[in-house]
TORTOR-345449 format. One record per residue (C-alpha): residue number from 1; x, y, z; residue in three letters. Coordinates in pm, 1 decimal, padded with zeros to 6 digits. Layout:
+-----+----------+----------+----------+------+
: pos :        u :        v :        w : code :
+-----+----------+----------+----------+------+
: NUM :        X :        Y :        Z :  ALA :
...
+-----+----------+----------+----------+------+
This chain:
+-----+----------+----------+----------+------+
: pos :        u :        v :        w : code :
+-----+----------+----------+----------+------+
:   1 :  04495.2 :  01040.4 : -09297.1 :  UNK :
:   2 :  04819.3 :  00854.0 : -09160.2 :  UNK :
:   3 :  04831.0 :  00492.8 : -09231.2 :  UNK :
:   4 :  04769.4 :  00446.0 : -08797.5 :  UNK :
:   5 :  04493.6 :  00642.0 : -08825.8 :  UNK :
:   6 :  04299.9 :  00437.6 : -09092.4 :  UNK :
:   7 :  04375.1 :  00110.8 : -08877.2 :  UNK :
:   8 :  04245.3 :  00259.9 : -08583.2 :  UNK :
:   9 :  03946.9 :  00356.1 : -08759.3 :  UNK :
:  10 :  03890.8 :  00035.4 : -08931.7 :  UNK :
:  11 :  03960.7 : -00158.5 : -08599.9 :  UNK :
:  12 :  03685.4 :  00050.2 : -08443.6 :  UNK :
:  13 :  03427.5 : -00051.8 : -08757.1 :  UNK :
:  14 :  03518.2 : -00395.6 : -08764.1 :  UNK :
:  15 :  03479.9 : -00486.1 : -08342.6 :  UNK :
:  16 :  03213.7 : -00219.3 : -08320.1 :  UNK :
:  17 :  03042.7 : -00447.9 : -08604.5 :  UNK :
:  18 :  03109.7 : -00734.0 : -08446.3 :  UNK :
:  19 :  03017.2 : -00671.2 : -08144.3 :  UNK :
:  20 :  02683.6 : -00583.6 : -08193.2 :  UNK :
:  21 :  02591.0 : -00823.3 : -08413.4 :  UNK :
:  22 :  02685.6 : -01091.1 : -08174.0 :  UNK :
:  23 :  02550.1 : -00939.8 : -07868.8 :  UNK :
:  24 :  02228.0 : -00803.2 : -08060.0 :  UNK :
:  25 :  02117.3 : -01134.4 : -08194.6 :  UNK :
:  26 :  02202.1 : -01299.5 : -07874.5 :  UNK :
:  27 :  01952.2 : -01061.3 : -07665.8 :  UNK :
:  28 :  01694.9 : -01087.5 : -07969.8 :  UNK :
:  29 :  01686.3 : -01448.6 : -07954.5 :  UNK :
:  30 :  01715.3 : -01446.7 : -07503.9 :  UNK :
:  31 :  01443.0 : -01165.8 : -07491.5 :  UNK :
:  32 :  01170.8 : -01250.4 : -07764.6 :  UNK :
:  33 :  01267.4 : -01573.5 : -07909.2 :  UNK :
:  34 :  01383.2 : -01759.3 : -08237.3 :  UNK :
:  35 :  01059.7 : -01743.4 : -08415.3 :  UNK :
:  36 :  00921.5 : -01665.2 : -08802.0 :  UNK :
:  37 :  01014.6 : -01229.2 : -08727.7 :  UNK :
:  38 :  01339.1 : -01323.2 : -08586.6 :  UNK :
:  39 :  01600.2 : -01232.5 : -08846.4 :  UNK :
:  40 :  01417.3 : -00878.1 : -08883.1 :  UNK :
:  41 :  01431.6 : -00820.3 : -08505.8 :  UNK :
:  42 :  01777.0 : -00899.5 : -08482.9 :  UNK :
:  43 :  01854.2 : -00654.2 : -08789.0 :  UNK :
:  44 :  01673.3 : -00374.2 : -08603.1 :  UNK :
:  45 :  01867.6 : -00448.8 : -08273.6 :  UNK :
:  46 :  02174.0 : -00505.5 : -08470.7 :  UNK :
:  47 :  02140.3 : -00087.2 : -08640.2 :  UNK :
:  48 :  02042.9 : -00008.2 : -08335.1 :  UNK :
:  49 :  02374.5 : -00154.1 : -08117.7 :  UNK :
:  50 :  02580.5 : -00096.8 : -08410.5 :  UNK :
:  51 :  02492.6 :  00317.3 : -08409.5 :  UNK :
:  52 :  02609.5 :  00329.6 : -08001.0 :  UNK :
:  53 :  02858.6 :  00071.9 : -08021.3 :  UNK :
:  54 :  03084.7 :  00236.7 : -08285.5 :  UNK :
:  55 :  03147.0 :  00578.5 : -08109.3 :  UNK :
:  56 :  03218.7 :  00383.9 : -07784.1 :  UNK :
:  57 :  03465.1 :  00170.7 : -07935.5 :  UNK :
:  58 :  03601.6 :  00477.3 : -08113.7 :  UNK :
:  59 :  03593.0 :  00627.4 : -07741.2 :  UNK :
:  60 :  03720.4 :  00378.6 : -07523.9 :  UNK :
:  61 :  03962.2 :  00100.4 : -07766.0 :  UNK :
:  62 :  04228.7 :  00407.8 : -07692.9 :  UNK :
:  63 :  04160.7 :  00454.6 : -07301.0 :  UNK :
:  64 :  04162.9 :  00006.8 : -07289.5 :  UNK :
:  65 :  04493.8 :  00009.6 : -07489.1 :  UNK :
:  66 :  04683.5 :  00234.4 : -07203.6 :  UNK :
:  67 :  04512.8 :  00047.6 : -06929.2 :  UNK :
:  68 :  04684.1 : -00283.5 : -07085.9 :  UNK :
:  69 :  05006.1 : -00111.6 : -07170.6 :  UNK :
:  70 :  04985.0 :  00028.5 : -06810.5 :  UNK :
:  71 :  04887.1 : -00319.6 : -06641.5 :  UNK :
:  72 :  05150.3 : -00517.4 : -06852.6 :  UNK :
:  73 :  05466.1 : -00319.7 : -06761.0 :  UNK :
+-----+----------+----------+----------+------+
């Protein structure tokens, strides 16, 4: 695997990650509150988000990077 290859990947992991994390816990908390099951509700969303999220980013980071590259010239 070429050195691009493994960034890409990682990139994908990391904002994929990210992402859903962020966005799970801030639905969690919006849809059934901060209360005492919280934290494992948000950990269920979170492998949940995380297990769609990655393939999309893996999908459409590449198809985003030529829309800016195309939108910047």
């Amino acid at each position: 695997m070429t050195k691009e290859k493994k960034q890409q990947l990682l990139f994908a992991v990391l904002m994929s990650m990210f992402m859903a994390f962020c966005m799970s816990g801030i639905l969690t908390a919006f849809n059934t509150g901060i209360d005492g099951g919280f934290v494992g509700r948000w950990a269920k969303a979170f492998v949940a988000a995380w297990i769609c999220a990655f393939p999309l980013v893996m999908i459409f980071a590449p198809l985003a990077r030529k829309l800016v590259g195309t939108l910047i010239k």
